[in-house]
PAVEX-472626 format. One line per field, with one value per atom (N, C-alpha, C, O): residue in one letter; atom name; y, x, z. Coordinates in steps of 0.001 Angstrom, whole numbers, m for minus. Example, Ala and Ser with C-alpha at 12.3 -4.5 7.8 and 13.67 -1.06 7.14 Angstrom:
residuo <- [A  A  A  A  S  S  S  S]
atomo <- [N  CA  C  O  N  CA  C  O]
yy <- [m5690  m4500  m3300  m3319  m2250  m1060  30  1138]
xx <- [13190  12300  13200  14236  12850  13670  12900  13409]
zz <- [7800  7800  7800  8465  7080  7140  7870  8039]
//
This chain:
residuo <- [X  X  X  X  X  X  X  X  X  X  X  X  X  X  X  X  X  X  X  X  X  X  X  X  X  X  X  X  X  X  X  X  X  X  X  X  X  X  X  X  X  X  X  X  X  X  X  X  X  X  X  X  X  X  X  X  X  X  X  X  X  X  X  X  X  X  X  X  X  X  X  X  X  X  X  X  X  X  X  X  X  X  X  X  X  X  X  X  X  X  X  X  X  X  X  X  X  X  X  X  X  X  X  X  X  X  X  X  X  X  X  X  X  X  X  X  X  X  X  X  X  X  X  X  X  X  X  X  X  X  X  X  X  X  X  X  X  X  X  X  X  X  X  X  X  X  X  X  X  X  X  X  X  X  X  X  X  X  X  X  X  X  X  X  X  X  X  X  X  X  X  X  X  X  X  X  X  X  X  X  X  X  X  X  X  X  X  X  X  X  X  X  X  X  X  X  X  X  X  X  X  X  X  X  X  X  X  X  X  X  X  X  X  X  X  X  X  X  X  X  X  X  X  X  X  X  X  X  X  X  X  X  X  X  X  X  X  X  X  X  X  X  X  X  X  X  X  X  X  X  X  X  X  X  X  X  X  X  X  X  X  X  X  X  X  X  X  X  X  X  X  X  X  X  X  X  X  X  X  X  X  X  X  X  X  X  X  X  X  X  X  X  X  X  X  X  X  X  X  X  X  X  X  X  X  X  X  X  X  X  X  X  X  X  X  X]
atomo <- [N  CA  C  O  N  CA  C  O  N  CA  C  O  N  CA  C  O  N  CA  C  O  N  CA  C  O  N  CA  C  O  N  CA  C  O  N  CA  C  O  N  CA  C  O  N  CA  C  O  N  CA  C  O  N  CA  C  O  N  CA  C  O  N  CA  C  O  N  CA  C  O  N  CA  C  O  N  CA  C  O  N  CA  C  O  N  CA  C  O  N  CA  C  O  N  CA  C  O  N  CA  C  O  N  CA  C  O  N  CA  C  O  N  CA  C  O  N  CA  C  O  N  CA  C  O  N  CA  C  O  N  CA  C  O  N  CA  C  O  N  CA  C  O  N  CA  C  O  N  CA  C  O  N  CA  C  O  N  CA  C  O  N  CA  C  O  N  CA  C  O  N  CA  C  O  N  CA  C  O  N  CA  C  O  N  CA  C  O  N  CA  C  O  N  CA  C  O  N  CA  C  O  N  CA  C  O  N  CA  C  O  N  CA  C  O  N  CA  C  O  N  CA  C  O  N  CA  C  O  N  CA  C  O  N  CA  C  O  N  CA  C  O  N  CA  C  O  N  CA  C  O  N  CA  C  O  N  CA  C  O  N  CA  C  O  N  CA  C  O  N  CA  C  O  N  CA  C  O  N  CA  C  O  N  CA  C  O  N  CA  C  O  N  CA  C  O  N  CA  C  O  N  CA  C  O  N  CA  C  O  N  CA  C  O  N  CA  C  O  N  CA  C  O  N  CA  C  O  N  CA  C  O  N  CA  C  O  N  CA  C  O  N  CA  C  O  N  CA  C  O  N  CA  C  O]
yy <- [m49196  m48770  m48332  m48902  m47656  m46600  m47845  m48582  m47352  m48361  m47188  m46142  m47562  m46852  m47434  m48664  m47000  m47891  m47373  m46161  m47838  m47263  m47868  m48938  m47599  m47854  m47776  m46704  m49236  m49189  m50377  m51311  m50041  m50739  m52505  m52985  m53366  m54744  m55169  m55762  m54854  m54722  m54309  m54871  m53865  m52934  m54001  m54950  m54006  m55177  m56658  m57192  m56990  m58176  m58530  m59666  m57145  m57339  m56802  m56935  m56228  m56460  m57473  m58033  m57894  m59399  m60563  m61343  m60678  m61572  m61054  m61886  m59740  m59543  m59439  m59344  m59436  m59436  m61130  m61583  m61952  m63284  m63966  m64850  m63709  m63250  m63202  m63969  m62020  m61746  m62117  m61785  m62989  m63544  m62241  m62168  m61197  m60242  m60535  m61179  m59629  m59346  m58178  m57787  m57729  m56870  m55402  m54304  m55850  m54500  m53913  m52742  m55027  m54755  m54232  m53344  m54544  m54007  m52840  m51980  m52522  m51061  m49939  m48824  m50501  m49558  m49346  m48449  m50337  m49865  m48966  m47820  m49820  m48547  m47069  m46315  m46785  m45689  m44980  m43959  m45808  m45149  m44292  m43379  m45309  m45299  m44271  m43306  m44150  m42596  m40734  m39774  m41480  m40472  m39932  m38795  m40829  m40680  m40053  m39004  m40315  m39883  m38685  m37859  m38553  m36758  m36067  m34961  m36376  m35755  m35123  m33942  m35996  m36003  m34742  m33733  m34936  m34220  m32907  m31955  m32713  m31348  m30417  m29360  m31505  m30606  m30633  m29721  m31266  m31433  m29667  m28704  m29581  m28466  m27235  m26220  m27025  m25824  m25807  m24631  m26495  m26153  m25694  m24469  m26112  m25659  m24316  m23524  m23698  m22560  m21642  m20581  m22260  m21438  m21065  m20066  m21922  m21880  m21019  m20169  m20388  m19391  m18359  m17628  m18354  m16991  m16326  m15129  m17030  m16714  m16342  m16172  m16207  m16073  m16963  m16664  m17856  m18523  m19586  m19830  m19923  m20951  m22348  m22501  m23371  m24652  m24676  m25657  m23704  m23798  m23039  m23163  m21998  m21216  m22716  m22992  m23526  m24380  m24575  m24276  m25090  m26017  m24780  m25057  m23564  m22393  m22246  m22399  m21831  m21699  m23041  m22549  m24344  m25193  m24850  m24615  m24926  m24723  m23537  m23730  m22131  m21215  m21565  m21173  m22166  m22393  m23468  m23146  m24405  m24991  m24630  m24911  m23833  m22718  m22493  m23032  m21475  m20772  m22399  m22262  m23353  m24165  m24585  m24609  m24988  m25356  m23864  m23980  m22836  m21224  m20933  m19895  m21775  m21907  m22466  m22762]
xx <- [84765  85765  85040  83964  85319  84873  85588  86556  84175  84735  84922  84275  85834  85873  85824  85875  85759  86100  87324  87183  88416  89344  89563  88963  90075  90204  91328  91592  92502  93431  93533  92755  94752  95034  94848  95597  94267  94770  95596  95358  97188  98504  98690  99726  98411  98511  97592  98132  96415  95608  96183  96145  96741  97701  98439  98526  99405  100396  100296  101127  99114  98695  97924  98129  97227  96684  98019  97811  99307  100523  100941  101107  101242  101862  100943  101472  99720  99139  99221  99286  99222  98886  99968  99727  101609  102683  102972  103718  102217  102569  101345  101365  100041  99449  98534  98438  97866  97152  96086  95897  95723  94087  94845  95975  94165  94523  94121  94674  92952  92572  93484  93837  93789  94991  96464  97035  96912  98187  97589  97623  97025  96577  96533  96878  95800  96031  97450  97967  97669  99377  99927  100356  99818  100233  100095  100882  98783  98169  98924  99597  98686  99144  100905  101413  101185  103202  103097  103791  102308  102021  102302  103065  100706  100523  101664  102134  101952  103082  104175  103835  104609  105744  105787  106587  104282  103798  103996  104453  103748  103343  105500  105797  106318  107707  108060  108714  107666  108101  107618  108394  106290  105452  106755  107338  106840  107599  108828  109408  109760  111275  110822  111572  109601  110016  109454  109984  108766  108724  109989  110313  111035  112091  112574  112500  113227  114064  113543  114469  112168  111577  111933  112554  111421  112167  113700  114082  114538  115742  115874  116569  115550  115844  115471  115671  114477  113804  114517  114324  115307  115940  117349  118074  117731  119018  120300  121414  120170  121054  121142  120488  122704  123258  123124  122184  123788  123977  125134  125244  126134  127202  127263  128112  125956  125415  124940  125275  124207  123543  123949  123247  125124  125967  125946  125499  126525  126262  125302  125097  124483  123057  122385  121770  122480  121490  122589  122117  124268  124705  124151  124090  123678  123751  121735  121171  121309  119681  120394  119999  121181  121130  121517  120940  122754  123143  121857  121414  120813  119856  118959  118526  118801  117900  118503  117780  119878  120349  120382  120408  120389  119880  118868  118771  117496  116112  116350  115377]
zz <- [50586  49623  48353  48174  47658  46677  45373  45187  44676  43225  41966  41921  41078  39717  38342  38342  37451  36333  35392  35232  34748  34335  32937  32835  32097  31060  30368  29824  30204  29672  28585  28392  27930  26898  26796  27647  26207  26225  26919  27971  26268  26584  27869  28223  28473  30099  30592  31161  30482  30946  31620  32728  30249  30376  31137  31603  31497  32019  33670  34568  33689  35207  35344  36421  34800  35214  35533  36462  34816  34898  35960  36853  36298  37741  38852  39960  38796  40086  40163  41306  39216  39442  39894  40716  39428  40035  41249  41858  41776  43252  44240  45425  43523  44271  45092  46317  44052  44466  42937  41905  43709  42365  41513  41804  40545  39752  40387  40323  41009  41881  43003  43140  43792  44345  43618  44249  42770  41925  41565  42445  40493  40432  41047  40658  42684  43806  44696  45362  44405  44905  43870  43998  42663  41364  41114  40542  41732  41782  43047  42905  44625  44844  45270  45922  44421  44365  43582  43902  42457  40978  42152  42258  42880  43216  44406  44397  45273  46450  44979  44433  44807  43311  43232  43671  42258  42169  43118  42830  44757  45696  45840  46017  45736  46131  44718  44980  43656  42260  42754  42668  43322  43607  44529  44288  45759  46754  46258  46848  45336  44693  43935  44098  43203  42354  43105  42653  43873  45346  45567  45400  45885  46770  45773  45863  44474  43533  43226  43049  43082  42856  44055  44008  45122  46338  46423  47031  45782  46383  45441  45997  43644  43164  42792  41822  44302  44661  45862  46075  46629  47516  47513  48493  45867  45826  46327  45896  47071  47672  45886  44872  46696  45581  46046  46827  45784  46309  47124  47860  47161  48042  49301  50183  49268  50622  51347  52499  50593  51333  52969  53935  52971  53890  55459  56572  55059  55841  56505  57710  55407  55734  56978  57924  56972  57454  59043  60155  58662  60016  60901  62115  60298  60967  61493  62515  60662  61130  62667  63788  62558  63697  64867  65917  64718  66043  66351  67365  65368  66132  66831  67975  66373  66999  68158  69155  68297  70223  70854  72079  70555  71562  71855  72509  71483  71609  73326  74019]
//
């Protein structure tokens, strides 16, 4: 496993040291869940704002929606 060094506040310090001790993890452990719940997050925000960019590049509204996914599924049971 790959090591880093990070650098936060006292205050932040603190209060991951109380909740990892809390939940009976290391601090290294909380962090990395932290990190990676951040990044899983980002990853959901990235593709939330592609679709919204897509959807008003494509002209469609929010009320084509419903149409639209029915007429994609016709075509998927004629496959």
């Amino acid at each position: 496993m790959a090591s880093i060094n990070v650098h936060v506040s006292d205050q932040l310090l603190a209060e991951l040291q109380a909740k990892a001790a809390a939940a009976g993890k290391t601090v290294d452990e909380l962090a990395e869940e932290a990190l990676r719940k951040g990044l899983e997050e980002q990853s959901w925000q990235d593709l939330l704002t592609y679709g919204r960019e897509q959807g008003r590049a494509s002209g469609h509204t929010v009320e084509d929606v419903p149409e639209i996914v029915k007429e994609w599924r016709r075509e998927q049971r004629a496959r």
